[in-house]
C-alpha positions as CSV (number, residue, x, y, z in Angstrom):
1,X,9.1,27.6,-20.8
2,X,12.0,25.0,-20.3
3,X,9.2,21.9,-19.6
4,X,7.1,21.5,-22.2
5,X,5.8,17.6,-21.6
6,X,6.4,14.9,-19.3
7,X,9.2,12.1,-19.8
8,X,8.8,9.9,-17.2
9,X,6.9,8.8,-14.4
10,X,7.8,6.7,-11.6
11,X,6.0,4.7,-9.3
12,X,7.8,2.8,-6.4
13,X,6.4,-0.8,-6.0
14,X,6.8,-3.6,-3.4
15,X,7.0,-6.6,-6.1
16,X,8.4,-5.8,-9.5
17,X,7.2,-9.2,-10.8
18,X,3.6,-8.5,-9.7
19,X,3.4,-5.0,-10.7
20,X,5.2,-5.6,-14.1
21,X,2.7,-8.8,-14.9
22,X,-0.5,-6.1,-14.1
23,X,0.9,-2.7,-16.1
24,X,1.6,-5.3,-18.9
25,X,-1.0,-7.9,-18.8
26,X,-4.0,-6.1,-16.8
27,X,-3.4,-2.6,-18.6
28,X,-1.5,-3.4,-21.9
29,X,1.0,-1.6,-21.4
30,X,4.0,-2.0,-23.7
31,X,7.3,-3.2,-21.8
32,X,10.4,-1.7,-22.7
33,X,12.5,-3.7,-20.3
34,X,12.0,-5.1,-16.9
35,X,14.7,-5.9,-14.2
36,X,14.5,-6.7,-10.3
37,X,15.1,-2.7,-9.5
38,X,13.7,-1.1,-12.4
39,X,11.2,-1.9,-15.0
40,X,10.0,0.4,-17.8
41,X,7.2,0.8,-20.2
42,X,6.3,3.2,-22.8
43,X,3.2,4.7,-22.6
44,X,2.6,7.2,-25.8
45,X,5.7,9.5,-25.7
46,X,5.9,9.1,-22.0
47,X,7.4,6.3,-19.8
48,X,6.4,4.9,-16.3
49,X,8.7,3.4,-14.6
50,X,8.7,0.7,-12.0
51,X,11.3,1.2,-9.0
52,X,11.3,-1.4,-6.1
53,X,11.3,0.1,-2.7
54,X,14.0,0.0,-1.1
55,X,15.4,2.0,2.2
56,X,15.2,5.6,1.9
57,X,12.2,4.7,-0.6
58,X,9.0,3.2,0.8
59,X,5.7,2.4,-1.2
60,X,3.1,5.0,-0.5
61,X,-0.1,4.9,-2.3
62,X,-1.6,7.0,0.0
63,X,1.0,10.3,-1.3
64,X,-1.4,12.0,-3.9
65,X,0.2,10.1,-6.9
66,X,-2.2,9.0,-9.1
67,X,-2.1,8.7,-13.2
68,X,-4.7,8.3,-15.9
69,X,-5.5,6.9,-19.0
70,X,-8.0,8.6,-21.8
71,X,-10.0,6.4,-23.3
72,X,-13.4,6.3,-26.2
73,X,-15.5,4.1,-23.6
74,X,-15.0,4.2,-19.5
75,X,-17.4,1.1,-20.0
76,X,-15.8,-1.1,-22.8
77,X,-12.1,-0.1,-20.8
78,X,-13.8,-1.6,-17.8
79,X,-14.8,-4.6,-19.3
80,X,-11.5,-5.4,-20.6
81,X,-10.0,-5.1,-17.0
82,X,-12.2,-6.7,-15.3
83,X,-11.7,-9.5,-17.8
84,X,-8.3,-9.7,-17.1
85,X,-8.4,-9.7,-13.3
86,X,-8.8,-5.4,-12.3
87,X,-11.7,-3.9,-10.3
88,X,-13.2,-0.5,-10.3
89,X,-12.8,1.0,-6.8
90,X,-15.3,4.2,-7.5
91,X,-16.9,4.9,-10.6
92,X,-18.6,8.5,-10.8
93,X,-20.1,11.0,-13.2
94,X,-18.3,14.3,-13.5
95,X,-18.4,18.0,-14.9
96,X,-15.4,16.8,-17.7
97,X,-17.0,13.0,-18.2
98,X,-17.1,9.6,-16.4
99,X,-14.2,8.8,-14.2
100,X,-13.3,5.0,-13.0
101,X,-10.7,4.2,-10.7
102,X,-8.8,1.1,-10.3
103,X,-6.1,0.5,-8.1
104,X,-2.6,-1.9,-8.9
105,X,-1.2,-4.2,-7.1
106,X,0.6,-1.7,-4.6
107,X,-3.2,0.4,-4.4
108,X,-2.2,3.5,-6.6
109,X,-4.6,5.2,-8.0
110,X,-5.3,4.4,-11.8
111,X,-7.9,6.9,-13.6
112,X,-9.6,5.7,-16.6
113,X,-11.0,8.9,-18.1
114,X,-13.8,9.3,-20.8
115,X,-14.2,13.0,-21.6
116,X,-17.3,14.1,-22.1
117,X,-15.8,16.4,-25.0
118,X,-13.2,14.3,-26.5
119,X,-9.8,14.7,-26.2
């Protein structure tokens, strides 16, 4: 198969200086570089990037687009965020593990995963 992990993902915000201040200071995320069109962090080998809206390219957190995070401890990973200013919109015990879902500052889906299994 030509694809064999992801690179990049992108997420279209409304205020880079508000989103960049949550993926780095909310989530921890480490910041590669920021700029007022394009901000990007690295994120194991993948990156996320931060593109401001602009015509042709609207904010939509209402799309399907929604990214997670594994963690040891949905509960401790809560506690941190919630610390630092996040909120769980729906918490809920599934087949795989608990599930958590915050949203940022443009209401995209975040997923904070603990598998019940590991991962």
């Amino acid at each position: 198969m030509m694809f064999n992990e992801f690179g990049l993902i992108m997420v279209v915000v409304s205020d880079m200086a508000k989103s960049v201040a949550f993926y780095r200071d909310v989530l921890g995320l480490t910041l590669q570089f920021d700029s007022p069109d394009w901000s990007q962090f690295q994120v194991g080998h993948v990156q996320l990037g931060l593109h401001l809206e602009g015509p042709g390219l609207p904010v939509n957190s209402a799309s399907g687009i929604n990214f997670g995070f594994y963690v040891k401890s949905v509960e401790e990973a809560l506690e941190a965020l919630k610390a630092k200013g996040a909120s769980p919109a729906r918490i809920s015990e599934e087949e795989f593990g608990t599930l958590a879902i915050i949203a940022d500052p443009d209401g995209y889906g975040i997923q904070i995963c603990q598998l019940k299994y590991g991962h």
